[in-house]
C-alpha positions as CSV (number, residue, x, y, z in Angstrom):
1,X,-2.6,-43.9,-16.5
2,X,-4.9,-43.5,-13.6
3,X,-5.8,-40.4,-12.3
4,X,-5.2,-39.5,-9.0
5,X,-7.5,-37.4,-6.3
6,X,-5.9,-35.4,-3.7
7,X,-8.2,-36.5,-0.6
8,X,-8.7,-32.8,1.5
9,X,-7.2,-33.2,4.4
10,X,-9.9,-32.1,7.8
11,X,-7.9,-29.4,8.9
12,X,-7.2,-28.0,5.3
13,X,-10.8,-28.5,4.9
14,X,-11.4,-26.4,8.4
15,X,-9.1,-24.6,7.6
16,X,-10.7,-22.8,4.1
17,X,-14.1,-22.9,6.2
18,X,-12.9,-20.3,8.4
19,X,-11.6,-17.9,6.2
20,X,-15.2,-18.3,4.5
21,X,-16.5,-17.9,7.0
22,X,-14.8,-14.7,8.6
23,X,-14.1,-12.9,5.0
24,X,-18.2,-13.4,4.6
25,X,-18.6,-11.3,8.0
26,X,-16.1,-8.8,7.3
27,X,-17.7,-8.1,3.9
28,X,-21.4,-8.2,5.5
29,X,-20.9,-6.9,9.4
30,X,-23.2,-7.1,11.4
31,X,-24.4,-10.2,10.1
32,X,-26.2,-13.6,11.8
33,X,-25.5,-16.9,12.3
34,X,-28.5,-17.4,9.7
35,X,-27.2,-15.5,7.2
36,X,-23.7,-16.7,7.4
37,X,-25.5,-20.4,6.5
38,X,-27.5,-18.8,3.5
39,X,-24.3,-17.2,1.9
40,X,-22.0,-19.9,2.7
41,X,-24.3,-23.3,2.2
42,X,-22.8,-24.6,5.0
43,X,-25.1,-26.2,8.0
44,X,-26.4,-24.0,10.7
45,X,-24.6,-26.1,13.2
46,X,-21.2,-25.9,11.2
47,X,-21.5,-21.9,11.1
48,X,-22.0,-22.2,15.0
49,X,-18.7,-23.8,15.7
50,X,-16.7,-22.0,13.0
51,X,-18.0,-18.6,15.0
52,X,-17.4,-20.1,17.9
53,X,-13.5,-20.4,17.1
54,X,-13.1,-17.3,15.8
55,X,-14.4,-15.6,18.7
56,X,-12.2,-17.6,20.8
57,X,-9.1,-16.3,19.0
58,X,-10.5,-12.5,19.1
59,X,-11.3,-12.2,15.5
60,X,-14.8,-11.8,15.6
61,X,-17.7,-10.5,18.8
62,X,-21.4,-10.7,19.2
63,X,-22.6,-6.9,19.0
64,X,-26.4,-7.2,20.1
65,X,-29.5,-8.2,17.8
66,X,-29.5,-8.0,14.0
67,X,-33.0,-8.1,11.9
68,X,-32.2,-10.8,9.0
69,X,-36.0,-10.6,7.8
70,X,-39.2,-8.6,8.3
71,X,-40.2,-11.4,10.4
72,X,-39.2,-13.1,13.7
73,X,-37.3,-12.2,16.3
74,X,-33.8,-10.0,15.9
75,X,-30.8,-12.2,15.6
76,X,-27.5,-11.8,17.5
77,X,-25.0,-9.7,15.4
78,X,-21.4,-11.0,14.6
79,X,-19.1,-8.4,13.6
80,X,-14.9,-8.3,13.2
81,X,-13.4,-7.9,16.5
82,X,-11.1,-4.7,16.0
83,X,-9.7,-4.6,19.6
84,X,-7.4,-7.7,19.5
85,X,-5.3,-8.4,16.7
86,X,-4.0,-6.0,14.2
87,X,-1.3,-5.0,11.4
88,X,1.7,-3.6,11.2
89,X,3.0,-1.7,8.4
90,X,6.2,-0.6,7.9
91,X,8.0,1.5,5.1
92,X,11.6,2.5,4.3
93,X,11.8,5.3,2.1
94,X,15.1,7.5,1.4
95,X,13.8,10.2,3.3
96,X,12.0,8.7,6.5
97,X,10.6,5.5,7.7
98,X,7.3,4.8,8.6
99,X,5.0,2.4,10.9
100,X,1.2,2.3,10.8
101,X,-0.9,-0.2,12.6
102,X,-4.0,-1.0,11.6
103,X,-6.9,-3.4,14.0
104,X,-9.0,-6.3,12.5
105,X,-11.8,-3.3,11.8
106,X,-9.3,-1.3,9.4
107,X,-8.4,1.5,12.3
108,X,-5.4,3.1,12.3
109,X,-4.1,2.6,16.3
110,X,-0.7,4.2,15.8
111,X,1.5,5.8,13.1
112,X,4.4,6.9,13.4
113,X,7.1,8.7,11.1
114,X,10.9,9.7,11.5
115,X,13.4,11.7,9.3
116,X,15.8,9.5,8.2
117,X,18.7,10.0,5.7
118,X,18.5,6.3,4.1
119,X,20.8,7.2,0.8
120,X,23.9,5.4,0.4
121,X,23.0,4.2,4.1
122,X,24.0,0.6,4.4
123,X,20.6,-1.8,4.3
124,X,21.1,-3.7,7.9
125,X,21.7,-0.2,9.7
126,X,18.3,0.6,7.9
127,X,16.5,-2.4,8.6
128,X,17.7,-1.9,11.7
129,X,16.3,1.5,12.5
130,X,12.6,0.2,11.2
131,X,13.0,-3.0,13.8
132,X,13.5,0.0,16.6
133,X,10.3,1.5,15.0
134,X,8.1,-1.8,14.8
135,X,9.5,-2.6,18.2
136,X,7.4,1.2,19.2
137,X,4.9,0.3,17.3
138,X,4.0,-3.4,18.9
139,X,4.9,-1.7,22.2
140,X,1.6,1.0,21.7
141,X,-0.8,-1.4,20.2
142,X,0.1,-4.0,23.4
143,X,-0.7,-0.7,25.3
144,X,-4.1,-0.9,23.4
145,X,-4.4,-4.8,24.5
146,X,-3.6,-5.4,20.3
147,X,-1.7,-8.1,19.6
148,X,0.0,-7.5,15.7
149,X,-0.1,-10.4,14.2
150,X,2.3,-9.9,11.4
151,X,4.4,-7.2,9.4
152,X,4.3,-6.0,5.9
153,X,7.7,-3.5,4.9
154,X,7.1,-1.1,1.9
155,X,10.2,-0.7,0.2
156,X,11.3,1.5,-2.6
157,X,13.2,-0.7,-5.3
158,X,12.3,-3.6,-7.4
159,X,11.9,-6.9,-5.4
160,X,12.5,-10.3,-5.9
161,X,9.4,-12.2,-4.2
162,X,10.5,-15.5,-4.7
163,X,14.1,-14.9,-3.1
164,X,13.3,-12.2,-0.6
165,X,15.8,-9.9,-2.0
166,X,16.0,-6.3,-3.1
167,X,17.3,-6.5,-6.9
168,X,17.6,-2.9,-6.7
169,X,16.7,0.2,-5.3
170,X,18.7,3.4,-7.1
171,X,17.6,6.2,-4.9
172,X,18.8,4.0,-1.8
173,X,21.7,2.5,-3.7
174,X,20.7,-1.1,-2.8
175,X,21.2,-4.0,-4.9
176,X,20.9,-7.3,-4.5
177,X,19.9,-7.1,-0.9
178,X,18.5,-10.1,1.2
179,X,15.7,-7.6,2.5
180,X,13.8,-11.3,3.7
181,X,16.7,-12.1,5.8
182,X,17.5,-9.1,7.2
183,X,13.8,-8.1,8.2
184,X,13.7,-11.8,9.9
185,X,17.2,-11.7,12.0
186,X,15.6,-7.8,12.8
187,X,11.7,-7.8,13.2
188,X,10.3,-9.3,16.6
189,X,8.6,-12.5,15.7
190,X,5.3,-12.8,15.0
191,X,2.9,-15.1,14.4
192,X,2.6,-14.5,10.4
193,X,5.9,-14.4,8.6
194,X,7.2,-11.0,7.6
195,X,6.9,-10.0,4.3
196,X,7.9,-7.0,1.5
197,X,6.7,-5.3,-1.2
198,X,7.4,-2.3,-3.4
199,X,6.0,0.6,-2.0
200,X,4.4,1.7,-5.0
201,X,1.9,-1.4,-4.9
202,X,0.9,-1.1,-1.6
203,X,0.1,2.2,-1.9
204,X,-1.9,1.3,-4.9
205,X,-3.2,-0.8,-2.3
206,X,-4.0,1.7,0.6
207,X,-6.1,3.7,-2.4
208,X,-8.3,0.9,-2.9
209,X,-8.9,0.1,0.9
210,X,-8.9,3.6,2.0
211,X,-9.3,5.5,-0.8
212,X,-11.9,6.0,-3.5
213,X,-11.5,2.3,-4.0
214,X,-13.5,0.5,-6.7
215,X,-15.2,3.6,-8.2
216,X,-11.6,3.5,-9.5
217,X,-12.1,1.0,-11.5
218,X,-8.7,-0.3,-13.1
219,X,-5.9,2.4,-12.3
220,X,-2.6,3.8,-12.4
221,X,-1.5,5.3,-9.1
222,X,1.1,7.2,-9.0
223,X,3.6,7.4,-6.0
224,X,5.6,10.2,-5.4
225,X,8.3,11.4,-3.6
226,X,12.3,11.6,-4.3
227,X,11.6,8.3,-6.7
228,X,8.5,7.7,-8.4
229,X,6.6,4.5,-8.9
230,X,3.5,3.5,-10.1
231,X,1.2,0.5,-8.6
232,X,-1.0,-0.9,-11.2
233,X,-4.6,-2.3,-10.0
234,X,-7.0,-4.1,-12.2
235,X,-10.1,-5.5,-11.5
236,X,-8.9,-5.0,-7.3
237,X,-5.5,-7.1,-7.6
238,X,-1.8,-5.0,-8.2
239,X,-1.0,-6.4,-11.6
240,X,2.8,-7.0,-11.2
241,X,4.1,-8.0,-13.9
242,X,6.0,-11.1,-15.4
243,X,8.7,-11.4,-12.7
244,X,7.1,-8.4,-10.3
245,X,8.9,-5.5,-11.8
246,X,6.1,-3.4,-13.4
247,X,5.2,0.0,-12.3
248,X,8.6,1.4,-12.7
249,X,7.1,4.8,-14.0
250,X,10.0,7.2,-12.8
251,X,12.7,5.3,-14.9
252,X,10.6,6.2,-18.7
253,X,12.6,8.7,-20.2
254,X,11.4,11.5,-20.7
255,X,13.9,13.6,-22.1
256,X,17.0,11.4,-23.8
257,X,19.8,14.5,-23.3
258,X,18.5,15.0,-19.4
259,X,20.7,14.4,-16.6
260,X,21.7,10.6,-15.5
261,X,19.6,8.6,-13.4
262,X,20.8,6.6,-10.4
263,X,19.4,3.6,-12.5
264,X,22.2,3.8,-15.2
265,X,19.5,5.2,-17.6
266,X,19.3,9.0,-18.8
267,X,17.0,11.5,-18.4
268,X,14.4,9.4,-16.3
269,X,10.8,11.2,-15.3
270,X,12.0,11.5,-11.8
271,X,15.1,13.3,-12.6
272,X,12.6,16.0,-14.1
273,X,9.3,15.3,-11.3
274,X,11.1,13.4,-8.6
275,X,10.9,15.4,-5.1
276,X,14.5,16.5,-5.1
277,X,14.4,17.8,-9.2
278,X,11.4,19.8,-8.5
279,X,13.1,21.4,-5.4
280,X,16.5,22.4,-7.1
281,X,14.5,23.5,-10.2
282,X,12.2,25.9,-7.6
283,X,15.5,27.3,-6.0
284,X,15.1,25.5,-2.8
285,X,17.8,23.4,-1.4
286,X,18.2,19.7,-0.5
287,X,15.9,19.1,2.5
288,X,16.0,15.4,3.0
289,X,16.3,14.1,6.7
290,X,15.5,17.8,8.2
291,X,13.5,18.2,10.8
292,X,10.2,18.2,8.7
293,X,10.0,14.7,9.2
294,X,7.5,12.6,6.9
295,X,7.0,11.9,3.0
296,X,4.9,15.3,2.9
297,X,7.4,17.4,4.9
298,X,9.9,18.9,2.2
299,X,7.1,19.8,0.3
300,X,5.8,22.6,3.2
301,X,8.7,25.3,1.7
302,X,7.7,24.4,-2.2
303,X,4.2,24.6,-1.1
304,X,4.4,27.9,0.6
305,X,5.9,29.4,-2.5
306,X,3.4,28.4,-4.6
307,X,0.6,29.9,-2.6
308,X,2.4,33.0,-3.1
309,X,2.6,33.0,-6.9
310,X,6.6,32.2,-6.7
311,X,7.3,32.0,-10.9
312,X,10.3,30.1,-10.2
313,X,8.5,27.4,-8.0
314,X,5.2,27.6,-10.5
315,X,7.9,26.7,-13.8
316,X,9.1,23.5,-11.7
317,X,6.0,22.3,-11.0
318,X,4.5,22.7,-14.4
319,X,7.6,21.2,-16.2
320,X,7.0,18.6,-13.3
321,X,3.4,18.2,-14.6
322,X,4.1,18.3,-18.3
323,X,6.6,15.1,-17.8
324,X,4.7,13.5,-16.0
325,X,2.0,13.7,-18.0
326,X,3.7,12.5,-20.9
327,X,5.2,9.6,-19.1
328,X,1.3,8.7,-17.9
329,X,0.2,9.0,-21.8
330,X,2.5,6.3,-22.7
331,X,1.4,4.1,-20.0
332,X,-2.3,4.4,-20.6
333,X,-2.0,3.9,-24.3
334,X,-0.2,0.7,-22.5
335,X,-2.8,-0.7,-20.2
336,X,-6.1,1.6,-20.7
337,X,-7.2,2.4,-17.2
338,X,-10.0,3.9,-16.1
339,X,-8.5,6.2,-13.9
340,X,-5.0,7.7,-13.0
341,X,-4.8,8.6,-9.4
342,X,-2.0,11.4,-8.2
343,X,-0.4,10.4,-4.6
344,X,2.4,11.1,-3.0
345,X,4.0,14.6,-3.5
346,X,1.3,14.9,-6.3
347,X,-1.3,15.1,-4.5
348,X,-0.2,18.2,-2.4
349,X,1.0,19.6,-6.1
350,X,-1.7,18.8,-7.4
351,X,-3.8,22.5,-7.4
352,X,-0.4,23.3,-9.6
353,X,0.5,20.2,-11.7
354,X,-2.7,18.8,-12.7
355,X,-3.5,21.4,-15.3
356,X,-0.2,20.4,-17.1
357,X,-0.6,16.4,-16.3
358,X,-4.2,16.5,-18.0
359,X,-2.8,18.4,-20.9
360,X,0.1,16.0,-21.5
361,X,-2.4,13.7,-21.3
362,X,-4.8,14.9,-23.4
363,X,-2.3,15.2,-26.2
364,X,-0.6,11.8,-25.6
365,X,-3.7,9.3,-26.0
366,X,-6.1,11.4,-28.2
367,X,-5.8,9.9,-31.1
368,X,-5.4,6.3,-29.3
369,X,-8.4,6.5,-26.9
370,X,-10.1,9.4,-27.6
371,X,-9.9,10.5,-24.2
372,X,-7.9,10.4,-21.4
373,X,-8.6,8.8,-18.4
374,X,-9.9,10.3,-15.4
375,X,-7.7,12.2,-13.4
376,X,-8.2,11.6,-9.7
377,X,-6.1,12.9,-6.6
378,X,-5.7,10.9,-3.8
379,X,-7.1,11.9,-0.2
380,X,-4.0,9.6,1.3
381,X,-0.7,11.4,0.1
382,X,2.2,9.6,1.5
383,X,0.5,7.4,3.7
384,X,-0.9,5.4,1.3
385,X,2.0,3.1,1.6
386,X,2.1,2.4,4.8
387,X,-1.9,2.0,4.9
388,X,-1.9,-0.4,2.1
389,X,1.2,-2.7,3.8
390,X,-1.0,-2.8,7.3
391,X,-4.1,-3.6,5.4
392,X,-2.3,-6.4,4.0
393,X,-1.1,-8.1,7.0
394,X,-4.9,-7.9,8.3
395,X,-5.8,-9.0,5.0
396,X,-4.0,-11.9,5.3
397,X,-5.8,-12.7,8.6
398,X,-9.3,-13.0,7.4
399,X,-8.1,-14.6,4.2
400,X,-5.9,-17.6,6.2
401,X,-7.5,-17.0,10.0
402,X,-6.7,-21.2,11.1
403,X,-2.8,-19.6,11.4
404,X,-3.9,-17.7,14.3
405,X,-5.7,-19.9,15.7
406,X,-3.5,-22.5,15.5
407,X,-0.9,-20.8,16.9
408,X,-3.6,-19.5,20.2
């Protein structure tokens, strides 16, 4: 049997030029024509016209003279162009919904967060309320002269990727949802498809662009609010799992006679360190979809409390801690990461629960490790999801750029 080569097609060809050649100036900016020929091996002439096009489509500018060598004269720089395309993140979460957008030179242009009770609330009146928030959002960065080239939704459930639909989603009672459809019949259009993810990977994601990134190494990030998830990154990619399901931290059990979980299970971590458990267990009532509006805002009361030594609000938070902790030992004995990172509501607990999560810890992979991982809190709270879905649209852009300038 004869075997058969593919010929590359020119514009497929052109096509994987320009995303070398425009990820190799993000990654060095400022950077010269010259260079961009060294590090790429293509011709001087080739790099010349590839520029050329991306600084027709606004991707990338000339910033003034750059000094490849201690010799000759100063080249002229080529840098990202942040001021006319950008991301648009979006997140649904059962307390509030979210939109971030983010330029070509990773700055956040707008943000944006409402109170919204999403529980129970059906999924096209929620998609619904995000398309009035990316419709805000597109409306501020044209005010900016942006143009968003594409949307990425953070949602809270498992997700099928290949069918575009929500398998389920406990804390928003979602299942089986065509979130794909929806956000397509909903969003404006774009010129990059809409897409979803679980919010727990992009805000794995957000760490690693905005964070501490790679002095992470491989980690366990922890995102928490009413659920709690965990995205997974080794060696700088979310590690997802066979069919896309890992990370789902808040459904270990943690104590087998604890109350029911929205998932079916019993006794799940967040029904002992979700948002909600901690706030009944300090005394305070339910405070979703109040006017403190945002994934850090029913945490000012509980936070307040703490400063003042409250012994009611300090037991929650350290029985929050201690299951947490134990849930995190089993999953590094799991996958051995370098670091655990505490986001969401942890990392405004974290002055409290942190001396509890490192014990757990401490006594849960001992014997396996040696020694826990690091324990590191996150600078980005509950932003991180929102970051890490804006980032990814305008990571998309410099990996595939021809789709935007195909499309002018």
């Amino acid at each position: 049997m004869r075997n058969e080569i593919t010929p590359v097609r020119h514009g497929t060809m052109r096509a994987r030029n320009l995303a070398v050649v425009l990820g190799e100036i993000s990654r060095r900016q400022p950077v010269s024509r010259a260079r961009l020929a060294d590090v790429t091996g293509f011709t001087k002439t080739t790099v010349s016209s590839l520029v050329a096009a991306l600084k027709d489509a606004g991707l990338v500018r000339e910033d003034g003279p750059v000094r490849d060598g201690e010799r000759g004269r100063p080249a002229t720089a080529v840098s990202v162009n942040g001021d006319r395309v950008a991301g648009l993140g979006l997140e649904v979460n059962v307390d509030y919904l979210a939109a971030c957008v983010l330029d070509l030179g990773r700055r956040i242009r707008h943000r944006h967060i409402v109170a919204a009770d999403n529980r129970d609330r059906d999924p096209g009146r929620a998609i619904g309320a995000l398309t009035h928030l990316a419709e805000q959002a597109i409306a501020a960065a044209g005010e900016q002269d942006l143009a968003v080239a594409g949307a990425v939704v953070a949602l809270p459930g498992t997700l099928d990727r290949a069918t575009g639909r929500v398998r389920t989603a406990p804390n928003l009672g979602w299942r089986d949802v065509p979130a794909e459809e929806l956000l397509k019949a909903g969003l404006p259009p774009l010129a990059l498809p809409a897409d979803q993810d679980n919010e727990a990977n992009l805000a794995a994601l957000g760490e690693l662009w905005f964070g501490d990134g790679p002095a992470l190494g491989s980690y366990v990030h922890v995102s928490g609010e009413i659920g709690i998830g965990a995205g997974i990154v080794v060696d700088g990619r979310v590690f997802r799992g066979a069919h896309g399901y890992a990370g789902e931290l808040g459904h270990i059990v943690v104590d087998p006679a604890g109350p029911p979980c929205a998932c079916g299970g019993q006794g799940c971590l967040e029904q002992v360190a979700g948002q909600e458990a901690i706030l009944r267990a300090a005394g305070l009532p339910d405070m979703t979809a109040t006017s403190t509006a945002g994934p850090d805002g029913p945490l000012s009361a509980l936070v307040g409390l703490l400063e003042a030594g409250d012994a009611q609000a300090l037991a929650a938070v350290r029985r929050a801690g201690e299951a947490l902790g134990q849930a995190l030992a089993a999953a590094v004995n799991l996958l051995d990461p370098d670091t655990i990172v505490l986001g969401g509501i942890f990392s405004a607990l974290a002055p409290w629960a942190r001396p509890a999560v490192e014990a757990a810890l401490s006594g849960g992979t001992g014997v396996v490790r040696g020694s826990p991982p690091r324990l590191a809190v996150s600078r980005l709270g509950g932003d991180a999801a929102a970051l890490g879905a804006a980032a990814s649209v305008v990571e998309r852009v410099v990996d595939d750029p021809a789709g935007l300038i195909t499309t002018g």
